[in-house]
C-alpha positions in Angstrom: -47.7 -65.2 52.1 -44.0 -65.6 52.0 -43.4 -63.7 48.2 -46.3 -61.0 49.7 -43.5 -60.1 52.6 -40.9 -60.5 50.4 -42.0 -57.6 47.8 -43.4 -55.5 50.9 -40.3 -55.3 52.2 -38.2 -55.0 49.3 -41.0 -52.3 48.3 -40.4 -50.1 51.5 -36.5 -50.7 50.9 -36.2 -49.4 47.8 -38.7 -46.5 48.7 -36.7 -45.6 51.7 -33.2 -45.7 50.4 -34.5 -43.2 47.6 -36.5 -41.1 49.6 -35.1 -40.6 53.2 -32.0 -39.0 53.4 -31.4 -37.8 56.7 -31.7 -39.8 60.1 -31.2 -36.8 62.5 -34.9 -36.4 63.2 -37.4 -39.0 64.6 -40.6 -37.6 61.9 -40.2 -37.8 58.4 -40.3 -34.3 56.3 -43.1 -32.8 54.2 -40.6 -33.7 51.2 -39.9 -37.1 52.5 -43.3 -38.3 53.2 -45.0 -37.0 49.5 -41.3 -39.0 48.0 -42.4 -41.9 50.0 -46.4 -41.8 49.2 -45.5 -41.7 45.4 -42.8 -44.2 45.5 -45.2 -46.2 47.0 -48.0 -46.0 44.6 -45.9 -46.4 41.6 -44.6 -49.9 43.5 -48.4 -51.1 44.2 -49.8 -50.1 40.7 -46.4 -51.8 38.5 -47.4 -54.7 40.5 -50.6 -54.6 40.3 -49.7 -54.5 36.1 -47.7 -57.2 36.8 -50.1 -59.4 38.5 -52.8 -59.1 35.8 -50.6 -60.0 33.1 -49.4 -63.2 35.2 -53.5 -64.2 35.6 -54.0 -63.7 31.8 -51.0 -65.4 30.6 -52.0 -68.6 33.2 -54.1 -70.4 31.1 -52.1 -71.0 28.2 -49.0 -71.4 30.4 -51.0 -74.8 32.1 -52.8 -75.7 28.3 -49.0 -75.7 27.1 -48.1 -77.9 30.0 -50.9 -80.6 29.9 -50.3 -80.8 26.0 -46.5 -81.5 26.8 -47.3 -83.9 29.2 -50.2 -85.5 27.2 -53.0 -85.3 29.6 -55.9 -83.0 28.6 -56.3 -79.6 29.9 -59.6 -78.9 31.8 -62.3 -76.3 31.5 -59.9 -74.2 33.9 -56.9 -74.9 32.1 -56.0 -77.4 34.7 -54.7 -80.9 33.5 -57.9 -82.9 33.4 -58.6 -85.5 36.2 -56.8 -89.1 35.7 -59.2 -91.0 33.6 -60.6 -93.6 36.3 -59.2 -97.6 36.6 -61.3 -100.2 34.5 -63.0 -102.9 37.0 
């Protein structure tokens, strides 16, 4: 939750400072809110990019681990559960 509020509000930040460029009037302008809308959307879908390449490269991230470590990877890619105690 804390990285989702943390690229929101750099998101409307960086969309704000570009687009908004005069404070004298309490509505935004035609111009300002199509700037914003855009800047917006661009934001969402580069991270939405982002976000799927992070899911695919996962896997063989956590394989790579657990074969570093020496404990086999499971069918998820997660390090396998510790082999039980004898007795």
């Amino acid at each position: 939750l804390r990285d989702f509020l943390l690229v929101y509000n750099r998101m409307t930040e960086l969309c704000f400072r570009h687009c908004v460029c005069n404070l004298n009037y309490r509505l935004l302008t035609g111009r300002e809110e199509s700037c914003l809308d855009s800047c917006a959307a661009r934001l969402v879908r580069a991270n939405h990019r982002l976000m799927g390449a992070y899911v695919g490269l996962v896997p063989a991230l956590l394989q790579r681990r657990a074969a570093e470590h020496g404990t086999p990877a499971g069918p998820s890619g997660l390090p396998g559960a510790p082999d039980p105690a004898p007795g």
